[in-house]
C-alpha positions as CSV (number, residue, x, y, z in Angstrom):
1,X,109.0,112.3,125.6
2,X,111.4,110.2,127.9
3,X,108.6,109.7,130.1
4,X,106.6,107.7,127.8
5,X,109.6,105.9,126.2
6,X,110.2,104.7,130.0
7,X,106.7,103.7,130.6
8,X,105.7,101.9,127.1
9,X,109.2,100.4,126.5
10,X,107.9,97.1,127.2
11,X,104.7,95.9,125.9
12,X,102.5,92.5,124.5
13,X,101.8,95.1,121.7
14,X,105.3,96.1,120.5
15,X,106.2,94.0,116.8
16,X,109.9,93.7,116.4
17,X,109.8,92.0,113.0
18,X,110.5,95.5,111.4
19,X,113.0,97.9,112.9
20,X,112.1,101.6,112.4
21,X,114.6,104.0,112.2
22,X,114.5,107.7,111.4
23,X,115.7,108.5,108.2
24,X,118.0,112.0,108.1
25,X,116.2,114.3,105.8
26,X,113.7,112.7,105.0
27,X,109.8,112.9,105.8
28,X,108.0,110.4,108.2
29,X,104.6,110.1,107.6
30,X,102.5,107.5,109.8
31,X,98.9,106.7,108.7
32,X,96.1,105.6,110.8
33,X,93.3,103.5,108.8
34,X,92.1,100.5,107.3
35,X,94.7,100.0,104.5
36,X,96.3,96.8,104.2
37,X,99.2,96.0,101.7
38,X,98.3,94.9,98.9
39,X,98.8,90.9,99.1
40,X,97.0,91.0,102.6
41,X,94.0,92.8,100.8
42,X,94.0,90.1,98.0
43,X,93.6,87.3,100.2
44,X,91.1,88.7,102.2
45,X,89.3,89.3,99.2
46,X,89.5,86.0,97.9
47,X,88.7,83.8,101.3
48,X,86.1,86.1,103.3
49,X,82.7,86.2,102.7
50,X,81.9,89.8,103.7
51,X,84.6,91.4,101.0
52,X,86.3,94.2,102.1
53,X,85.6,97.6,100.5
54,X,88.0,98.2,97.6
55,X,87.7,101.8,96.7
56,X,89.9,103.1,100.2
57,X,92.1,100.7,99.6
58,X,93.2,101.7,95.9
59,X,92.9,105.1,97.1
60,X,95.8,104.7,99.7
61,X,97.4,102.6,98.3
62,X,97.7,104.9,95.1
63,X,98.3,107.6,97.7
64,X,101.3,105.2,99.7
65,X,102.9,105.1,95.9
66,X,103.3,108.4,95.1
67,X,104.3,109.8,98.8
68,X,106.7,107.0,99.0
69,X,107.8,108.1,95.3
70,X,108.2,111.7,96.6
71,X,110.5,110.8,98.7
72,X,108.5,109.9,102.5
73,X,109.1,106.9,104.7
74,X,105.3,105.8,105.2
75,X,104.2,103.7,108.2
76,X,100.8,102.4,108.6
77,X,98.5,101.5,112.2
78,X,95.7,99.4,110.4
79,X,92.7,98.7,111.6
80,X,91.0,96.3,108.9
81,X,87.7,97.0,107.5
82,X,86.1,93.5,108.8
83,X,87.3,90.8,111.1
84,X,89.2,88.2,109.6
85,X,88.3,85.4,112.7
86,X,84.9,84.0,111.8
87,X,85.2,82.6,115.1
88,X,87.1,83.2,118.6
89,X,87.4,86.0,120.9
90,X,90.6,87.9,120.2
91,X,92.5,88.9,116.8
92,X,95.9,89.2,117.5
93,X,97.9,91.8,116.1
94,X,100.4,91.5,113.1
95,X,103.3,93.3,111.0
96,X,103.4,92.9,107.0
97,X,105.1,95.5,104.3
98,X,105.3,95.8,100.7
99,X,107.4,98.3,98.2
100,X,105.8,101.5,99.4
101,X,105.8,101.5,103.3
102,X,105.3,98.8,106.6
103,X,101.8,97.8,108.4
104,X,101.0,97.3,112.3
105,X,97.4,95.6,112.1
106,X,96.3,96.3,115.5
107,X,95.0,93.8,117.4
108,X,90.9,93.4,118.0
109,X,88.5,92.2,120.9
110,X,85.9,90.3,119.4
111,X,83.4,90.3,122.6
112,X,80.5,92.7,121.8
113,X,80.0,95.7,124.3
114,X,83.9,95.3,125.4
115,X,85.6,95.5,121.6
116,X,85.5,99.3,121.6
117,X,86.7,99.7,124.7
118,X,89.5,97.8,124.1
119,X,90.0,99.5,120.9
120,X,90.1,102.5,122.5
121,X,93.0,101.5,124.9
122,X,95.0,99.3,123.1
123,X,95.1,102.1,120.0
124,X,95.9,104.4,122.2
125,X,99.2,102.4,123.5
126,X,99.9,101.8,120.1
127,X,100.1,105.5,119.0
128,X,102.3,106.8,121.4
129,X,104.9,104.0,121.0
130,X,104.6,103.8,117.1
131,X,105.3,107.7,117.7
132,X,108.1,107.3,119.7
133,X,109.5,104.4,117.6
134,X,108.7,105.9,114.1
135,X,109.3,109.6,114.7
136,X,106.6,110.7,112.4
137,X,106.8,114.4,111.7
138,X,103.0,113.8,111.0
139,X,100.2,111.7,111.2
140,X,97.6,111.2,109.0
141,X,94.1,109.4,110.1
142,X,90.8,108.4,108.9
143,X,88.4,110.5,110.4
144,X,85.6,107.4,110.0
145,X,87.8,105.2,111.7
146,X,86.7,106.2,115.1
147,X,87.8,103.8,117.6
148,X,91.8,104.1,116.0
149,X,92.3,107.8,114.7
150,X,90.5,109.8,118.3
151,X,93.3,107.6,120.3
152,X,95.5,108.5,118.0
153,X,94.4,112.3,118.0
154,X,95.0,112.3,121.7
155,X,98.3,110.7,121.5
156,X,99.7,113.2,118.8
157,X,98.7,115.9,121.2
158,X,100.7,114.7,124.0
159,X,103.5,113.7,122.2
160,X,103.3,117.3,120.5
161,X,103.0,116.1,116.4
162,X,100.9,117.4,114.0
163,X,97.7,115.4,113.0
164,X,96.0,115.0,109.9
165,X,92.4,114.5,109.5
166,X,91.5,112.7,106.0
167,X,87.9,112.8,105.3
168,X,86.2,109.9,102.8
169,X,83.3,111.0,104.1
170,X,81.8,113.1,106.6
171,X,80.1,111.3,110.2
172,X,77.8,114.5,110.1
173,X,76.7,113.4,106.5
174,X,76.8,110.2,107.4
175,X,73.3,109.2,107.4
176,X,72.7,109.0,103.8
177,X,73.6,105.7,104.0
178,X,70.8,104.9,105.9
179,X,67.2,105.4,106.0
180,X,65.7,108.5,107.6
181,X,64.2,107.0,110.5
182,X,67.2,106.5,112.8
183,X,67.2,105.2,116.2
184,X,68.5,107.5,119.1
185,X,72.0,105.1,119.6
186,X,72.7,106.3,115.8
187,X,72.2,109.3,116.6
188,X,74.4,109.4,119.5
189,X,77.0,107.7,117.5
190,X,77.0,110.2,114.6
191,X,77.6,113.1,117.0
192,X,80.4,111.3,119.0
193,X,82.4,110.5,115.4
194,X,81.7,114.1,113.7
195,X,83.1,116.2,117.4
196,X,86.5,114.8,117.3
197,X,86.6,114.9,113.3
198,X,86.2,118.6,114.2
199,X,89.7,119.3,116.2
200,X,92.8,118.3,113.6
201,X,95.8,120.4,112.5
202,X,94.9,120.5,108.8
203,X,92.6,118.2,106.4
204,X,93.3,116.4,103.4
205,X,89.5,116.0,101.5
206,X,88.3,114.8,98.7
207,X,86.1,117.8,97.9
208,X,86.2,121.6,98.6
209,X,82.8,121.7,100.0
210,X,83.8,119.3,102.6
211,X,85.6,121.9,104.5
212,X,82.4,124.2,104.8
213,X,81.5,121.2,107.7
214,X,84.4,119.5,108.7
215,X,86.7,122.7,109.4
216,X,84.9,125.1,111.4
217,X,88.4,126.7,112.6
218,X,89.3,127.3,109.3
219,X,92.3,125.2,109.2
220,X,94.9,124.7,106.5
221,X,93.6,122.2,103.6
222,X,94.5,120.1,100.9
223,X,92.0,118.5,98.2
224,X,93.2,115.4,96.3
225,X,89.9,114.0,95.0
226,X,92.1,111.1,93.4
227,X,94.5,109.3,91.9
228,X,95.7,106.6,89.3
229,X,98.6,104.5,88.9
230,X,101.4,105.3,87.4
231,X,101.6,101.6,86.1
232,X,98.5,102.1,83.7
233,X,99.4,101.8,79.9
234,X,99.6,105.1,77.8
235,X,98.6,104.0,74.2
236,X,98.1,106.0,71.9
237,X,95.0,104.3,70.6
238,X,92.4,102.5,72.5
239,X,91.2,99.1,71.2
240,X,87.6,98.9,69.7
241,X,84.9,97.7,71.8
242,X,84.0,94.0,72.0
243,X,80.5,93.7,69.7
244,X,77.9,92.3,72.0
245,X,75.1,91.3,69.5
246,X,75.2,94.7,67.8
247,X,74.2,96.4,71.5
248,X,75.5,99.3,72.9
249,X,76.5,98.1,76.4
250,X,76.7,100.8,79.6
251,X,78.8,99.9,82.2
252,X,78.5,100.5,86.5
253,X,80.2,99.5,89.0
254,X,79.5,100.7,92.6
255,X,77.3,100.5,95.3
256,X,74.1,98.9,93.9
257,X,71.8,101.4,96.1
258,X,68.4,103.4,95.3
259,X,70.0,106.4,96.4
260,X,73.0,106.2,94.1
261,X,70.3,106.5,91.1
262,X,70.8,102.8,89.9
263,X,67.3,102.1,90.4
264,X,66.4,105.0,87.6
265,X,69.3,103.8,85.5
266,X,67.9,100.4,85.4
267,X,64.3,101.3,84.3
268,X,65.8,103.6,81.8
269,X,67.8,100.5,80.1
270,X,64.4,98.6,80.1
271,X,62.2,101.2,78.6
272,X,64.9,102.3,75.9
273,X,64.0,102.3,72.6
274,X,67.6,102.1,71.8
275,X,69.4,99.2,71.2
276,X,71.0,99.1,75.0
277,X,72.4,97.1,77.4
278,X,73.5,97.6,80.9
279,X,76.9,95.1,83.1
280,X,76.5,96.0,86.7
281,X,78.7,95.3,89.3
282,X,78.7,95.5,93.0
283,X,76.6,95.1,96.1
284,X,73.4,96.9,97.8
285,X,69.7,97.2,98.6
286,X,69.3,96.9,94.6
287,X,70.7,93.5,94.6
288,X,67.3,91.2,94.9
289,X,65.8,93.3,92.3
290,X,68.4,92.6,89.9
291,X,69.0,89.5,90.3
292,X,65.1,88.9,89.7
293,X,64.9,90.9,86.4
294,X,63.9,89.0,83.6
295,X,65.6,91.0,80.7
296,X,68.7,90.2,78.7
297,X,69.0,93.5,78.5
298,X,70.2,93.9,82.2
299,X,74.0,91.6,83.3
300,X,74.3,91.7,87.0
301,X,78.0,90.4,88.0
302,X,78.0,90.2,91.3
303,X,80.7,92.0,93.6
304,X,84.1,91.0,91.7
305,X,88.0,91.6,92.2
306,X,88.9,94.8,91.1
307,X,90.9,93.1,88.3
308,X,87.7,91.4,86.5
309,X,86.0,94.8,87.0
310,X,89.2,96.5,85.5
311,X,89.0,93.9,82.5
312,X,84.9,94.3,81.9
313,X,85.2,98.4,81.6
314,X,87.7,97.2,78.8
315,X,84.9,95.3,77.1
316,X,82.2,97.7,77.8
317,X,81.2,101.0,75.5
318,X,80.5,103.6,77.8
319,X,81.1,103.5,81.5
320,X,78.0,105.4,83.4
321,X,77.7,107.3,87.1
322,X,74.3,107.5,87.5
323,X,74.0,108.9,91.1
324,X,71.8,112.0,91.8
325,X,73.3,115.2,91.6
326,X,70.3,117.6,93.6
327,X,71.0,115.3,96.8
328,X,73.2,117.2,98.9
329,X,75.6,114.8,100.6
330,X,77.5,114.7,96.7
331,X,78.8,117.6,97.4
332,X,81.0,116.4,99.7
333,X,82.4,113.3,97.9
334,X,84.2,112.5,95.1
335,X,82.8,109.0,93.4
336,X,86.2,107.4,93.3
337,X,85.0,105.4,90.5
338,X,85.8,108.3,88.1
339,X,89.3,108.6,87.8
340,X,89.3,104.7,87.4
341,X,86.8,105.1,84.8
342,X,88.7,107.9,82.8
343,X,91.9,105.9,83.2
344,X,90.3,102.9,81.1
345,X,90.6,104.9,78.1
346,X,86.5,104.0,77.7
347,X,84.0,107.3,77.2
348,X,82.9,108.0,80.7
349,X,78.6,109.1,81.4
350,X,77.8,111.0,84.2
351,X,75.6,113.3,86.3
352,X,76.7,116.2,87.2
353,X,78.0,116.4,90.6
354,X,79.3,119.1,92.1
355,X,81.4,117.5,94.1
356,X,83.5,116.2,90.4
357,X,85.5,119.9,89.8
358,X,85.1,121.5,86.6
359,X,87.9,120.5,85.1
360,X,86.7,116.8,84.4
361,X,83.7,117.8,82.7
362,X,85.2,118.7,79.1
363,X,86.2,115.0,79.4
364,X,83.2,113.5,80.4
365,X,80.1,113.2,78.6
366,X,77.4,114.9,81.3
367,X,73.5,113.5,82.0
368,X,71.7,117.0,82.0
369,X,68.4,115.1,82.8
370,X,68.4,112.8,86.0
371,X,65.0,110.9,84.6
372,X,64.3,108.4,82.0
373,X,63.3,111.1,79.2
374,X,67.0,112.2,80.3
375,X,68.8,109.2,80.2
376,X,67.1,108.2,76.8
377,X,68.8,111.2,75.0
378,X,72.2,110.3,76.2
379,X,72.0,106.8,75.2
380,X,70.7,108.3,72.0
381,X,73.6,111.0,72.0
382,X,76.3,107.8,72.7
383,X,75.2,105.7,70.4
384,X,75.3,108.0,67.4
385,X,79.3,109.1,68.2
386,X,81.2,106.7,65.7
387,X,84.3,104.5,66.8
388,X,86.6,107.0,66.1
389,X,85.0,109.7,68.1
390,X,84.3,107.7,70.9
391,X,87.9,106.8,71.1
392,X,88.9,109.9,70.6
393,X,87.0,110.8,73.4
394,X,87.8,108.3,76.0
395,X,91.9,108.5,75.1
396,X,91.6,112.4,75.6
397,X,90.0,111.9,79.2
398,X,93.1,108.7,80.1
399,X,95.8,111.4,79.1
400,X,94.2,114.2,81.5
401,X,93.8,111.7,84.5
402,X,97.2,109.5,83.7
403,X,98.9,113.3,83.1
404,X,97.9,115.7,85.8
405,X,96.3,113.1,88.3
406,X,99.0,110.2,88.8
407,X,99.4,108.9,91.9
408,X,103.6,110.6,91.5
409,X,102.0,113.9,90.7
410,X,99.5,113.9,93.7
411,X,102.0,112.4,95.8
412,X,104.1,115.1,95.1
413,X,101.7,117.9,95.4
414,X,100.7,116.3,99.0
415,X,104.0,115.9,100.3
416,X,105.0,119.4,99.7
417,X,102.1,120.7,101.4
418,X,102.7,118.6,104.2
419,X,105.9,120.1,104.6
420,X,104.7,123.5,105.1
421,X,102.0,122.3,107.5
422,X,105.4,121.0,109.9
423,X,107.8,123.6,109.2
């Protein structure tokens, strides 16, 4: 250890804006990935044109309440989701906090073919001294975030701490997101993120059925498929639902994609025979087509703050999940958009996917049929629960979520496992 303190004592790298100290009794916990606080994400949002993805963000940020709640001194190595310099060659590295913890964004290359290179380095530098300055008794990284959490892997065996591998998704899985031809450099790539993703200590997931291919050593595992904030009112009732010209309006807000099913959930709004319409929000290969529909019964949004989307689930009826449940890569993901939908107090729709436990399903209202045939008896079955049922219904599913799912309660639950992974 005195070895590396000597050798990385001085460095271009090193912030000294926030002084880290080890607190006695007292967990540290430092994260490796691409959350930001939460005024940095804001403005990001609001002056980029690519907009960075806000689903991992609420999900650590959720997740930096509750540990921080628990009682853990949290300290975050960033590496943003996009660049943030529409031009030049070099983003220099900065420090920011907020209530819940303190941020090192690391610094970036912007020269293609040299980038990840330097990424490697430079994160690599940064690990061991943020581990010798922060005295983490474990670190946490995002297994997608290649060029920052293999460094960081490497330094946490040298320096002899316990790593973490969280899993959002899974590299091996990966390639749902693309089409089925893929070249042989994505390929390549796939196999050189899912190795390493491989060879951690333990594995927080967001699904069971993730460890069947990310944990071939059977190590120790955790599954907190998500969270919600503590902040979110508790009513007791739910107001009524905005009247929209007598319609019933269905709500989604996600990843505009074929492959998620929005393409089947927009041909069963237009050859309803019920009364429907359908708000969509997002981005995606579906995007051209929606924007050229010519139906009033389909509102396309655009990809909005998570505050307008928050407000428009208020307005809305039903709030609907459409993605396929026979493909097999939902098994290992849980659609984050879930628990945010339950939490709105509004009746939730959705497929059945396996990767969504059990539990939720007595508060959601399922889609047994992934076709139009199927989705017309749902709309049917929606439409014909009066208001007080349907509010019933939605403030039953808020209490279970805002109950046994708060960000203090999984905070809790994580932190105490953690504890028996370093003990």
């Amino acid at each position: 250890m005195r070895i590396f303190e000597a050798l990385f004592s001085i460095s271009l790298f090193w912030p000294t804006e926030l002084p880290i100290t080890k607190t006695f009794n007292t967990m540290n916990i430092l994260f490796v990935n691409c959350c930001t606080s939460a005024t940095e994400f804001n403005k990001e949002f609001a002056s980029l044109k690519i907009k960075p993805e806000a689903s991992i963000q609420n999900y650590f940020q959720l997740l930096n309440k509750g540990l921080a709640n628990a009682g853990c001194e949290l300290f975050t190595l960033c590496e943003r989701q996009i660049s943030t310099v529409e031009k030049g060659l070099y983003r220099i590295g900065k420090c920011d906090e907020d209530s819940y913890g303190r941020y090192y964004y690391v610094p970036k290359l912007l020269i293609p073919g040299l980038s990840q290179i330097f990424s490697l380095l430079v994160n690599f530098v940064l690990a061991i001294k943020y581990i010798i300055r922060f005295r983490p008794d474990v670190v946490i990284c995002d297994v997608m975030r290649f060029y920052i959490s293999t460094p960081t892997k490497l330094a946490t065996k040298i320096m002899r701490v316990k790593c973490i591998g969280y899993a959002a998704d899974l590299p091996q899985m990966y390639n749902h997101q693309f089409s089925k031809k893929q070249n042989v450099l994505l390929c390549v790539l796939k196999s050189m993120y899912s190795c390493p993703a491989k060879s951690y200590d333990a594995y927080l997931l967001l699904s069971k059925y993730m460890n069947e291919l990310i944990n071939p050593n059977d190590k120790p595992f955790i599954v907190v498929e998500g969270l919600v904030d503590t902040s979110s009112p508790k009513s007791e009732s739910t107001p009524l639902p905005i009247k929209h010209n007598g319609r019933t309006v269905f709500m989604y807000a996600g990843g505009l994609h074929a492959k998620y099913g929005v393409r089947l959930l927009i041909d069963s709004v237009l050859a309803s025979k019920e009364d429907v319409e359908l708000w969509l929000f997002g981005k995606g290969d579906q995007e051209k087509c929606v924007m050229g529909l010519a139906s009033n019964r389909i509102k396309y949004f655009g990809y909005q703050s998570r505050e307008f989307v928050l407000q428009k689930q208020m307005e809305a009826d039903f709030l609907i999940n459409p993605r396929y449940s026979h493909k097999d890569y939902t098994k290992y993901s849980f659609p984050s958009k879930i628990m945010e939908y339950m939490a709105s107090a509004v009746p939730v729709v959705t497929t059945h996917i396996k990767g969504i436990p059990d539990e939720y399903f007595q508060h959601l209202i399922p889609i047994e049929e992934e076709t139009i045939e199927g989705f017309e008896k749902v709309f049917e079955k929606c439409i014909a629960m009066n208001t007080d049922n349907r509010r019933n219904f939605g403030l039953e599913a808020s209490l279970f979520v805002q109950n046994h799912k708060n960000c203090n309660e999984q905070g809790k639950k994580l932190s105490n496992w953690l504890n028996t992974i370093v003990s």
